[in-house]
Backbone as CSV, one residue per row, in Angstrom:
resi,resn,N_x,N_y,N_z,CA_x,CA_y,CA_z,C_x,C_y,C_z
1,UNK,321.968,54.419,138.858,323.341,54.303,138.477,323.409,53.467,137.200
2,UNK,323.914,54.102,136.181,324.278,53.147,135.071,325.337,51.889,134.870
3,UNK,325.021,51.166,134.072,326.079,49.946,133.628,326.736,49.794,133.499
4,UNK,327.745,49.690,133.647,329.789,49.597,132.955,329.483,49.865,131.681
5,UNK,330.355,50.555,130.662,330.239,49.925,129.382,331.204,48.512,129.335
6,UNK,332.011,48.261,129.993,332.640,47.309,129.577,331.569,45.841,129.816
7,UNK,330.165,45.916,130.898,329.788,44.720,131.104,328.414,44.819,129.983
8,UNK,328.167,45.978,128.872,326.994,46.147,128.157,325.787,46.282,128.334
9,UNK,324.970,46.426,127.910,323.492,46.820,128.404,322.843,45.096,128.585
10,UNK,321.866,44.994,129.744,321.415,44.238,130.279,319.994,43.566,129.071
11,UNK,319.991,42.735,128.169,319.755,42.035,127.344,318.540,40.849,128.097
12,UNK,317.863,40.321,128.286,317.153,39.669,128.885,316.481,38.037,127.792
13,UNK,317.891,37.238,127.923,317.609,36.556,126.823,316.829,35.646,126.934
14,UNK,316.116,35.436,127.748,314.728,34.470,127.627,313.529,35.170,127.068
15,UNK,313.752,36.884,127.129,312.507,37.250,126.207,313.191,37.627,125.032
16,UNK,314.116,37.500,124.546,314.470,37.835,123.412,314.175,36.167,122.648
17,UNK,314.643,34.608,123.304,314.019,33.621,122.528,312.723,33.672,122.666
18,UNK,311.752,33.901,123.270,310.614,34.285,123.173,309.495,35.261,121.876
19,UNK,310.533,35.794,121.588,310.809,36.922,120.394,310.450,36.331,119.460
20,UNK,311.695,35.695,119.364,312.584,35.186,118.064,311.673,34.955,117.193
21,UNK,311.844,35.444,116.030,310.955,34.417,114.817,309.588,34.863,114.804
22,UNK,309.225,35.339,115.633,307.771,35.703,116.093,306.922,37.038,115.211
23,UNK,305.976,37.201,114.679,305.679,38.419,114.269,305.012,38.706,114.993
24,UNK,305.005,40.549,115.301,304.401,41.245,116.810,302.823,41.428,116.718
25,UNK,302.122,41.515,115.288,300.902,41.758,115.075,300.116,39.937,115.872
26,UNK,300.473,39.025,115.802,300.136,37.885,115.849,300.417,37.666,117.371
27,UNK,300.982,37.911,117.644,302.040,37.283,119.366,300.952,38.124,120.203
28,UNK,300.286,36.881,121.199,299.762,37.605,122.189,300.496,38.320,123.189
29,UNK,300.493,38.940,124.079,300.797,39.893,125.524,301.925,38.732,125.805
30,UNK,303.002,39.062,126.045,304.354,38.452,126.480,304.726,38.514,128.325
31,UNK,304.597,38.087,129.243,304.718,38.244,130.445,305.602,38.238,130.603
32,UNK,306.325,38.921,131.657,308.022,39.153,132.140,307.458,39.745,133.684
33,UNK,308.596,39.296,134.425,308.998,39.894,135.711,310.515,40.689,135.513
34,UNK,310.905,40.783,134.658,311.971,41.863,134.502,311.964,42.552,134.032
35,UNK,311.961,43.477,134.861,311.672,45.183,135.006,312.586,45.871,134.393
36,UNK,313.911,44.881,134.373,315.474,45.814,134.677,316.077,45.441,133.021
37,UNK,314.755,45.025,132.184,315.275,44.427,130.593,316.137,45.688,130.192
38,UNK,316.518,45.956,129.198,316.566,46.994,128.267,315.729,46.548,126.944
39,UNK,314.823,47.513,126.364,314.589,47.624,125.050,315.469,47.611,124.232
40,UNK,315.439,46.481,123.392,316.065,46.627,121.934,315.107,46.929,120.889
41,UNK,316.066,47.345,120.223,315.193,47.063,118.583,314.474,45.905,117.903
42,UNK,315.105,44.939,118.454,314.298,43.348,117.905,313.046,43.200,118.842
43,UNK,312.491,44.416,119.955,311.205,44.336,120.612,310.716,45.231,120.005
44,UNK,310.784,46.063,118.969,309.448,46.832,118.243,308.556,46.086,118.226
45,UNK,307.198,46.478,118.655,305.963,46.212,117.916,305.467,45.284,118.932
46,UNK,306.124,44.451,119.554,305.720,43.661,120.768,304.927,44.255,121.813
47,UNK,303.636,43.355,122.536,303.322,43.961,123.607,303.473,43.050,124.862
48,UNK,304.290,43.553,125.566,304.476,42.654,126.901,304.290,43.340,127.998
49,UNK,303.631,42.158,129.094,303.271,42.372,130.360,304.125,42.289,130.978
50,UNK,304.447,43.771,131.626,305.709,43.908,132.872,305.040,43.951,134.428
51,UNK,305.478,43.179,134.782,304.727,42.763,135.913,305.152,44.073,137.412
52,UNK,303.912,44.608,137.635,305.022,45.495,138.881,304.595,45.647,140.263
53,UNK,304.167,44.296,140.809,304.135,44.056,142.036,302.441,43.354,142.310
54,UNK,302.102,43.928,141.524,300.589,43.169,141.743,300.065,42.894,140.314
55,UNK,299.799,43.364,139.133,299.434,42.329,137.954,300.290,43.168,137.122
56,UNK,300.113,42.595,135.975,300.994,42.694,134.758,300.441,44.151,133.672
57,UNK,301.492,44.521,133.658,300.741,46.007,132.956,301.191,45.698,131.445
58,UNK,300.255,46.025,130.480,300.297,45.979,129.188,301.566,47.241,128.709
59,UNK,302.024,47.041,128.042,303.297,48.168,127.506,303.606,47.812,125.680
60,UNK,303.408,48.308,125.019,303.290,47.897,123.640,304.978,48.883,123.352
61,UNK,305.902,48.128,122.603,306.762,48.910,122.719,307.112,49.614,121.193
62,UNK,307.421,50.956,121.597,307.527,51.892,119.878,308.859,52.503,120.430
63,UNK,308.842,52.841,118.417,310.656,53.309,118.551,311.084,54.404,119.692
64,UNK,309.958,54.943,120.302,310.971,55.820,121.384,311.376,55.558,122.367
65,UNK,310.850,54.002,122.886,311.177,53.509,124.250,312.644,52.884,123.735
66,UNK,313.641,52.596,122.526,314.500,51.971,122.640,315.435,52.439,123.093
67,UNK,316.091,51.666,124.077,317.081,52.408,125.421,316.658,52.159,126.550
68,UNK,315.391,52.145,126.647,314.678,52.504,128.048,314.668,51.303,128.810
69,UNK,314.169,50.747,130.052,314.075,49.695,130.613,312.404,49.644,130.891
70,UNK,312.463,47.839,130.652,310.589,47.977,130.604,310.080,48.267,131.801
71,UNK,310.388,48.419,133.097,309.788,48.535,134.358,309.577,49.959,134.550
72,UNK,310.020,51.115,133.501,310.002,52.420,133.214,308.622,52.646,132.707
73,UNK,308.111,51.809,132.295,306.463,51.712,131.225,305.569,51.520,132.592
74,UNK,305.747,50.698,133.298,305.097,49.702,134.301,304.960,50.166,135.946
75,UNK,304.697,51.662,136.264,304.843,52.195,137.809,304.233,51.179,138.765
76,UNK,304.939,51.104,140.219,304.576,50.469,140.676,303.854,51.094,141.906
77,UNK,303.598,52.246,141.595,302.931,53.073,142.791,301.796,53.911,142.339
78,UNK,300.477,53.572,142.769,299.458,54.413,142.252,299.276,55.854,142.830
79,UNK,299.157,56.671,142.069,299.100,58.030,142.676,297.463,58.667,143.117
80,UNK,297.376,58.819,144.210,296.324,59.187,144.277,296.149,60.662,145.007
81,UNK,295.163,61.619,144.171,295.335,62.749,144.114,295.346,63.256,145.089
82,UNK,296.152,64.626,145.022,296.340,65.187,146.313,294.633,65.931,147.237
83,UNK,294.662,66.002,148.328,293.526,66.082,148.483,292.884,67.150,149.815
84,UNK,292.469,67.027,150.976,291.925,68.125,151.581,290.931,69.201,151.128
85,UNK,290.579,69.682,152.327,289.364,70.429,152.138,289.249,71.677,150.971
86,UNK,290.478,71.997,151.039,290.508,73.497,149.703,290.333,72.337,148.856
87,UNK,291.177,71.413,148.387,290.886,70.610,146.997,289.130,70.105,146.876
88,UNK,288.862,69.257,147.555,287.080,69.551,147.552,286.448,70.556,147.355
89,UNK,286.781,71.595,147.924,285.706,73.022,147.645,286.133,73.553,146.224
90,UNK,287.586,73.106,145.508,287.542,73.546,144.233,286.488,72.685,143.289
91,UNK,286.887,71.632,143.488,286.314,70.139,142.298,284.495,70.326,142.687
92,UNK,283.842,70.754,143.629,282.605,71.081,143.748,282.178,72.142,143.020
93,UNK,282.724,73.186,143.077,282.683,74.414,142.447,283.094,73.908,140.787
94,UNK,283.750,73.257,140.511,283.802,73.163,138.919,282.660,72.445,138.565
95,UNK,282.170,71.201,139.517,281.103,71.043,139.072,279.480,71.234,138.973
96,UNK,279.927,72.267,139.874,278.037,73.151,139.691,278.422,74.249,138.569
97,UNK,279.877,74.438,137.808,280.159,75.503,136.915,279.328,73.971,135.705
98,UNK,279.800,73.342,135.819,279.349,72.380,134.512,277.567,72.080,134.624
99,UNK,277.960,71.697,135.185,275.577,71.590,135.660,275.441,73.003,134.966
100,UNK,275.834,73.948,135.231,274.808,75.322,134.977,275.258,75.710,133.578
101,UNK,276.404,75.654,133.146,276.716,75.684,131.431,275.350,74.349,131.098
102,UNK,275.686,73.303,131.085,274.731,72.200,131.070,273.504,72.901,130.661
103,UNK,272.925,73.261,131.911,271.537,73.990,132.388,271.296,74.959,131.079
104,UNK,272.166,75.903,130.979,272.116,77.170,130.121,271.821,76.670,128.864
105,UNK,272.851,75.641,128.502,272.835,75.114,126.956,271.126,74.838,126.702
106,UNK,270.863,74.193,127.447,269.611,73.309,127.444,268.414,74.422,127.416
107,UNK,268.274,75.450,127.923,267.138,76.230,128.052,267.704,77.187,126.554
108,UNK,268.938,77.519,126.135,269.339,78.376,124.945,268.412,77.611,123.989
109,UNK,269.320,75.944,123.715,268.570,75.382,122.685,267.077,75.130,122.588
110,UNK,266.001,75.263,123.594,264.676,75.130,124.410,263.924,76.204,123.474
111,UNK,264.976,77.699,123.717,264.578,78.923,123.332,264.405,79.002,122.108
112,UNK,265.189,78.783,121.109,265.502,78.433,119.775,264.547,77.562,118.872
113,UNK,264.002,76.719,120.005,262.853,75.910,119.084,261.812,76.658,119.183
114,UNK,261.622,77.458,120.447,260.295,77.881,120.729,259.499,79.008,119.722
115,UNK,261.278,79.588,119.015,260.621,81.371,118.533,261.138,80.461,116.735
116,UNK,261.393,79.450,116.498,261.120,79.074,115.649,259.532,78.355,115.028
117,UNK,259.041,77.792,116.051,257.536,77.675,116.570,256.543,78.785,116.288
118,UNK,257.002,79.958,116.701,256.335,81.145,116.909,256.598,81.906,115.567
119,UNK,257.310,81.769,114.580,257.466,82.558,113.304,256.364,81.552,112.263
120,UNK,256.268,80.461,112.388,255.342,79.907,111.667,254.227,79.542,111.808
């Protein structure tokens, strides 16, 4: 749900004095527990740690995040792939497809030295 306009976008002014004055190439990793900032424009170039439940995730901010809120950079749920027995029997099968390209490459280039060997 969005903000009133009448109460403005949510500004987070302890990292904005934090900011202040500061150049972003120089300023180490900035820590925050607020998720719910909004990006401004006076955070280009900054990289701050948004913290999202267990350590602080690096988020370097560029002109397309302005608008966005930093806890949008920062998921707090790891995804881990979907899985079961068809998914195993695929990811096995891709990788005996790679071993044997592998394999092939290796005996092509093998071949190549050999009948170069054999012309001289």
């Amino acid at each position: 749900m969005s903000r009133s306009i009448k109460k403005g976008i949510y500004l987070d002014e302890r990292l904005l004095k934090k900011i202040a004055g500061k150049n972003p190439l120089n300023t180490p990793m900035i820590k925050t527990w607020t998720r719910a900032a909004v990006i401004s424009p006076e955070m280009l170039g900054f990289t701050f740690g948004v913290y999202n439940g267990k350590v602080h995730v690096e988020v370097l901010v560029t002109e397309d995040m302005v608008g966005h809120r930093l806890g949008e950079f920062s998921p707090t749920k790891k995804f881990t792939k979907h899985g079961g027995k068809m998914q195993k029997e695929l990811e096995q099968k891709k990788q005996e497809a790679e071993i044997n390209a592998a394999k092939g490459a290796k005996e092509a280039s093998a071949g190549a030295a050999d009948s170069k060997g054999a012309k001289k």
